[in-house]
LUMMI-562770 format. One record per residue: residue number from 1; x, y, z of N, C-alpha, C in turn. Coordinates in steps of 0.1 Angstrom, whole numbers, plus 5000, padded with zeros to 4 digits. Each point is the difference from the previous one (the first is absolute). Example, Ala and Ser with C-alpha at 12.3 -4.5 7.8 and 13.67 -1.06 7.14 Angstrom:
<nupas>
<1, <5132, 4943, 5078>, <4991, 5012, 5000>, <5009, 5012, 5000>>;
<2, <4996, 5011, 4993>, <5009, 5011, 5000>, <4992, 5011, 5008>>;
</nupas>
This chain:
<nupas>
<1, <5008, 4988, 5000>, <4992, 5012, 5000>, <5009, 5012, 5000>>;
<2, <4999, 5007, 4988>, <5003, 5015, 5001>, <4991, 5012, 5001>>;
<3, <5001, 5010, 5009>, <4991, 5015, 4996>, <5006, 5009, 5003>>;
<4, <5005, 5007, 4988>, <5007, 5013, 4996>, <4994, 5006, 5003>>;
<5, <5003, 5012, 5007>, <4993, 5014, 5003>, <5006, 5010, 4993>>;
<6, <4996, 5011, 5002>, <5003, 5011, 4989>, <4990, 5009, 5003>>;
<7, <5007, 5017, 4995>, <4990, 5008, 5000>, <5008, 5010, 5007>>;
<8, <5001, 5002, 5009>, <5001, 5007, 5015>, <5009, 5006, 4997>>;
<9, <5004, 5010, 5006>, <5008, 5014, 5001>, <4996, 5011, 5006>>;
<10, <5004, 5013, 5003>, <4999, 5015, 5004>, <4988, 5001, 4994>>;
<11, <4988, 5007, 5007>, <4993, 5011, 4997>, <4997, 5009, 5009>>;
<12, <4994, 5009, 4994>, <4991, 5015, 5017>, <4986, 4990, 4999>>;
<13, <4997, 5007, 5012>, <4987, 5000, 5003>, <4988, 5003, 4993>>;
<14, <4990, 4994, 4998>, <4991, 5003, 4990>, <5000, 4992, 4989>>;
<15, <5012, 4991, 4994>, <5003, 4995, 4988>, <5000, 4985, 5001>>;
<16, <5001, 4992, 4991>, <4995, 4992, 4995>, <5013, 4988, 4999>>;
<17, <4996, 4989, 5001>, <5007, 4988, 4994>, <4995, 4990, 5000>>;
<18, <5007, 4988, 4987>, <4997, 4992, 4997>, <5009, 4988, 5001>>;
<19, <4994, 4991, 5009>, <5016, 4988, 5006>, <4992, 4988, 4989>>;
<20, <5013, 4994, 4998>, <4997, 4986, 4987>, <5006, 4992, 5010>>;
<21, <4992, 4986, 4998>, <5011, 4987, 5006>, <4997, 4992, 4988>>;
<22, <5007, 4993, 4994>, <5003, 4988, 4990>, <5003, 4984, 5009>>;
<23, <4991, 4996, 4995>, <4992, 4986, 5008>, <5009, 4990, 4987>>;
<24, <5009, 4987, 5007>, <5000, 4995, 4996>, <5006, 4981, 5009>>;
<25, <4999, 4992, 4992>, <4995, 4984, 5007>, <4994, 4998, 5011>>;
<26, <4990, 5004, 4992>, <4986, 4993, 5006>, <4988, 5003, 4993>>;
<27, <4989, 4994, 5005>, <4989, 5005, 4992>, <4990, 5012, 5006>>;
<28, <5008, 5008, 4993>, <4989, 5016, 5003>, <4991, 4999, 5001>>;
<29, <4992, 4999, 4990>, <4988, 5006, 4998>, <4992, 4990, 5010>>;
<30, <5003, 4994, 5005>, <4987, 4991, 5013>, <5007, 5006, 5011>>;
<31, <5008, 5006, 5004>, <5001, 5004, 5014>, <4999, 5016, 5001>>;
<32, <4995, 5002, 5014>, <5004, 5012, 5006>, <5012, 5004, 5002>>;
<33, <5004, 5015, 4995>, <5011, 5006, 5006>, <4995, 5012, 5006>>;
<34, <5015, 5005, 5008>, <4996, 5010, 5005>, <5014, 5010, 4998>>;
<35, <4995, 5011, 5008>, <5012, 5011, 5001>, <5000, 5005, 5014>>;
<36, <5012, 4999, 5005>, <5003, 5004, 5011>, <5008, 5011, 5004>>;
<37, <5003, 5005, 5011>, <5007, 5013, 4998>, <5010, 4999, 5018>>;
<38, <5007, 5006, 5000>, <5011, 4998, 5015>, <5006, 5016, 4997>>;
<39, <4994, 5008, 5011>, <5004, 5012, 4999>, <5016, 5005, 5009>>;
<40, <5004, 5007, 5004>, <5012, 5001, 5009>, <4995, 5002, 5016>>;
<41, <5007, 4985, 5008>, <4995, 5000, 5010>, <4988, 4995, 5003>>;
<42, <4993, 4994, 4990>, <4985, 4997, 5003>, <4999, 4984, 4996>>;
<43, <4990, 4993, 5000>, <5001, 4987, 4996>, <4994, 5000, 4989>>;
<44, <5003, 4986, 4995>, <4997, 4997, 4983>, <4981, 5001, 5002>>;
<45, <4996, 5008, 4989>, <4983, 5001, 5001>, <4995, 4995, 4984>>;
<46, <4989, 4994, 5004>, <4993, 4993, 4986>, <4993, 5014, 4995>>;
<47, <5003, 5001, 4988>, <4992, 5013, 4990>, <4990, 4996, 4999>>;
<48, <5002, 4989, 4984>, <4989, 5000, 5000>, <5000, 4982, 4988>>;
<49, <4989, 4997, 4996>, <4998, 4982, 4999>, <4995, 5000, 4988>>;
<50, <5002, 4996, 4991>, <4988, 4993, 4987>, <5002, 4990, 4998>>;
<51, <4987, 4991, 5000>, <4997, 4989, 4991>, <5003, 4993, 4994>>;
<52, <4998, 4986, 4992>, <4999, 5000, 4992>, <4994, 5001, 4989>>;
<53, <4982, 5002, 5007>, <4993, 5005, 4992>, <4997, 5018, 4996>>;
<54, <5005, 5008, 5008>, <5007, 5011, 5001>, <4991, 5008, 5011>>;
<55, <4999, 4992, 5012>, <4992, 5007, 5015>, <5012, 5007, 5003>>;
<56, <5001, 5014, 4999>, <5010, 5007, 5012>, <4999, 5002, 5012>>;
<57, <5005, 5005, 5007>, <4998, 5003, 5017>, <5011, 5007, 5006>>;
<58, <5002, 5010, 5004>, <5010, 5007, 5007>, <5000, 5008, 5012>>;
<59, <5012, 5002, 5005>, <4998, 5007, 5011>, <4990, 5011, 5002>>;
<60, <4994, 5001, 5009>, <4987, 5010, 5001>, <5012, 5015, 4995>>;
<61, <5008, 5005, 5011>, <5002, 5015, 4995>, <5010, 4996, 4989>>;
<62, <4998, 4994, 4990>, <5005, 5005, 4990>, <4987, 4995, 4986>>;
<63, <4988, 4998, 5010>, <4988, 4998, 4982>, <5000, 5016, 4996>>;
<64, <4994, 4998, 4987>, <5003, 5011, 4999>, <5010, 5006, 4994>>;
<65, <5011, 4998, 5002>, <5011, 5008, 4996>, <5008, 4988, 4989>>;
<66, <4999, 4988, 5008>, <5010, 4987, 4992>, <4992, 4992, 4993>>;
<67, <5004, 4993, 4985>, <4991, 4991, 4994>, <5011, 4991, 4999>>;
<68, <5001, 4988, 5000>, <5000, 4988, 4996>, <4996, 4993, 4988>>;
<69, <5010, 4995, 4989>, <4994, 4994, 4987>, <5011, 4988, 5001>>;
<70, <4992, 4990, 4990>, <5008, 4992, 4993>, <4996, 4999, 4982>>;
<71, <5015, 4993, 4994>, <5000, 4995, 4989>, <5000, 4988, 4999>>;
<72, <4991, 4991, 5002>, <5002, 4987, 4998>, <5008, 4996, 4989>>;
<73, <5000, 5004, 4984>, <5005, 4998, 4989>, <5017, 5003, 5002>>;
<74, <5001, 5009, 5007>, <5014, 5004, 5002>, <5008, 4994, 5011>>;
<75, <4989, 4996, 5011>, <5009, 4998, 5016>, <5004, 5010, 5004>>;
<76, <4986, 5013, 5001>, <5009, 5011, 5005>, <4992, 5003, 5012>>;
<77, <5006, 5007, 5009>, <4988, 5007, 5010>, <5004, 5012, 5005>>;
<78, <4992, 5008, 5000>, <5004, 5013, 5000>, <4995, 5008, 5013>>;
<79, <5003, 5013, 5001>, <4995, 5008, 5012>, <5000, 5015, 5001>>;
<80, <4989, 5004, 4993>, <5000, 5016, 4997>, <4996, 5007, 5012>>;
<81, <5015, 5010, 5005>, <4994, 5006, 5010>, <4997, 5016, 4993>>;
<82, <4989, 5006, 5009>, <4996, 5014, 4999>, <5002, 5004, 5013>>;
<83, <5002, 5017, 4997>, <4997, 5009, 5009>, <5016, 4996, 5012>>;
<84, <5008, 4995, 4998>, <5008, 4994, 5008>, <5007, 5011, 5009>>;
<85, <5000, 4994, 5015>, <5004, 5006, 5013>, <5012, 4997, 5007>>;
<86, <5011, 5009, 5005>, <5013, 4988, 5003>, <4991, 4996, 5008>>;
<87, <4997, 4996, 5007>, <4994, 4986, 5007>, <4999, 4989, 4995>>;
<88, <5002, 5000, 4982>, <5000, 4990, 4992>, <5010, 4997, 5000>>;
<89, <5012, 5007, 5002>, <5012, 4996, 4995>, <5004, 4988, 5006>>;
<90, <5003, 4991, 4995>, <5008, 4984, 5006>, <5002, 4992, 4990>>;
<91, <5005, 4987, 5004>, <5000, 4991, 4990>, <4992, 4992, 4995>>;
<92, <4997, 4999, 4988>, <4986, 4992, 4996>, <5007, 4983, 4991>>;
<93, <4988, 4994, 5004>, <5006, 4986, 5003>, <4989, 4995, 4990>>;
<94, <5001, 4994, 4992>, <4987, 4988, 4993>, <5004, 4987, 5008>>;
<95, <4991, 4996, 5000>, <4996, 4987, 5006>, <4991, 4989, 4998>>;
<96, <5003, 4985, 5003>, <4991, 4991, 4995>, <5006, 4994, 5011>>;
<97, <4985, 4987, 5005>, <5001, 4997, 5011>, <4998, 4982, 4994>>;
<98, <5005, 4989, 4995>, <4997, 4991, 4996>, <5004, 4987, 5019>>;
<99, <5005, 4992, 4995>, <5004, 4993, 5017>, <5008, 5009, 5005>>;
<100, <5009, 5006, 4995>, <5009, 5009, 5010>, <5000, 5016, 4988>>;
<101, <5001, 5009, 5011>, <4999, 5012, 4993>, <5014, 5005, 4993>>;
<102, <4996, 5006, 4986>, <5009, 5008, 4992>, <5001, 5013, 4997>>;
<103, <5007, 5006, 5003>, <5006, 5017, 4996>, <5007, 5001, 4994>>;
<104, <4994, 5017, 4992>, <5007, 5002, 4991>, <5014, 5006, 5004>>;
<105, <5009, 5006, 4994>, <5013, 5007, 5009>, <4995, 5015, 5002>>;
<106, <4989, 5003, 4998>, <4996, 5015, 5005>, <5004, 5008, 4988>>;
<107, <4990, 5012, 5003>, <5002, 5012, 4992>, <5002, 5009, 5008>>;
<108, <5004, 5012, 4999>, <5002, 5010, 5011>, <4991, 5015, 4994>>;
<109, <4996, 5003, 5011>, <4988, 5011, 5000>, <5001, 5014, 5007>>;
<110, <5008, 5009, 4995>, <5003, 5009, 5009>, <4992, 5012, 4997>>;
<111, <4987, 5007, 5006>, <4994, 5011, 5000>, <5005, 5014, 5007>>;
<112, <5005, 5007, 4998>, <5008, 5017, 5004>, <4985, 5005, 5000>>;
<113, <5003, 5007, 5014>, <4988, 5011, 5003>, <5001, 5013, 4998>>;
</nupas>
């Protein structure tokens, strides 16, 4: 099992980003992934979850602001944040949870106020 993350870098506040993870051995499209995030000093927190029929679910204070997609055709899953707060800033993690759990190596998320 691989999942690449990608995306992440510097923004201000207010602005926008789009994190990619690239899913590979295993079979995507029937499982749930997720995205996770580990801020500085804080513990690792679940964003947010999709499907594999494509049910999302995410942390309450971030509905609203964060969407969660997949490409099943591609093995991609993605995570468009809006309106972003440093409070967002940390490491963002894709994830799949099969007998034992898999992470990706992180993307990094730094919001300037």
């Amino acid at each position: 099992v691989q999942l690449q993350a990608s995306g992440g870098g510097l923004v201000q506040a207010g602005g926008s980003l789009r994190l990619s993870c690239a899913a590979s051995g295993f079979n995507f499209r029937i499982n749930t992934v997720d995205w996770y995030r580990q801020g500085p000093g804080r513990e690792r927190e679940l964003v947010a979850s999709i499907t594999s029929g494509g049910t999302t679910s995410y942390k309450d204070s971030l509905k609203g602001r964060f969407t969660i997609s997949r490409d099943n055709v591609k093995r991609m899953l993605y995570l468009q944040m809006n309106s972003l707060k440093p409070e967002d800033t940390a490491l963002y993690y894709c994830h799949l949870k099969l007998r034992i759990h898999y992470w990706g190596q992180g993307t990094l998320v730094t919001v300037s106020s």
